[in-house]
C-alpha positions, -999 to 999 in steps of 0.1 A, spaced: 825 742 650 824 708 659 823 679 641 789 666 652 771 695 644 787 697 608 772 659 604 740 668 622 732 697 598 741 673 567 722 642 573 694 659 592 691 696 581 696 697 544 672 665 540 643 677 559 649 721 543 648 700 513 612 676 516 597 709 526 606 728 501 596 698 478 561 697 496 559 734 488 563 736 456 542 705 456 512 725 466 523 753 445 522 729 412 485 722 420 478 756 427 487 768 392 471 731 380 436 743 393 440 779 381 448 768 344 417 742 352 397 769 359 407 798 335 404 773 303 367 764 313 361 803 316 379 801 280 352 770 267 323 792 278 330 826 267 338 811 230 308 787 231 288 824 240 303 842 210 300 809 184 261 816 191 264 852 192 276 845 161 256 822 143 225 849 153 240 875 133 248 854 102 213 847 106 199 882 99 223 894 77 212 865 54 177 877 63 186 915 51 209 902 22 178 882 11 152 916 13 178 936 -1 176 914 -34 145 906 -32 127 924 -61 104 956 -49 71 937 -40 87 908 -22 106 936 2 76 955 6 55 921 17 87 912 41 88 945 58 51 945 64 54 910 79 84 920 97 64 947 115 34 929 124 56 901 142 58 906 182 89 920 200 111 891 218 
């Protein structure tokens, strides 16, 4: 092989295999930048949706812990206004 091809393949053909595989991985990076972006603000909303899911149902079981002490009359008064309240 000659020499000049040896030296051309050197300075020229390893540096420029090299900035594009640097400009892929480049892209790559930001790829898998956006994707965590993305996947941790799916993350943020699906626990906000469960902290309130949450909260309603500590909500009524205070309400049934509460009836279920309650003494007889009280319960019997909360069920009745429990029925006459409208369906959400």
């Amino acid at each position: 092989m000659p020499e000049w091809v040896l030296f051309f393949v050197v300075v020229v053909g390893i540096p420029v295999v090299a900035g594009v595989g640097a400009d892929i991985f480049k892209r790559w990076l930001k790829f898998k930048e956006r994707q965590l972006e993305l996947t941790s603000a799916q993350t943020a909303e699906k626990a906000a949706q469960y902290a309130t899911h949450s909260d309603r149902l500590e909500q009524r079981v205070r309400v049934l812990e509460r009836i279920v002490t309650d003494k007889g009359i009280v319960v019997a008064e909360e069920i009745e206004r429990l029925r006459d309240e409208p369906l959400n």
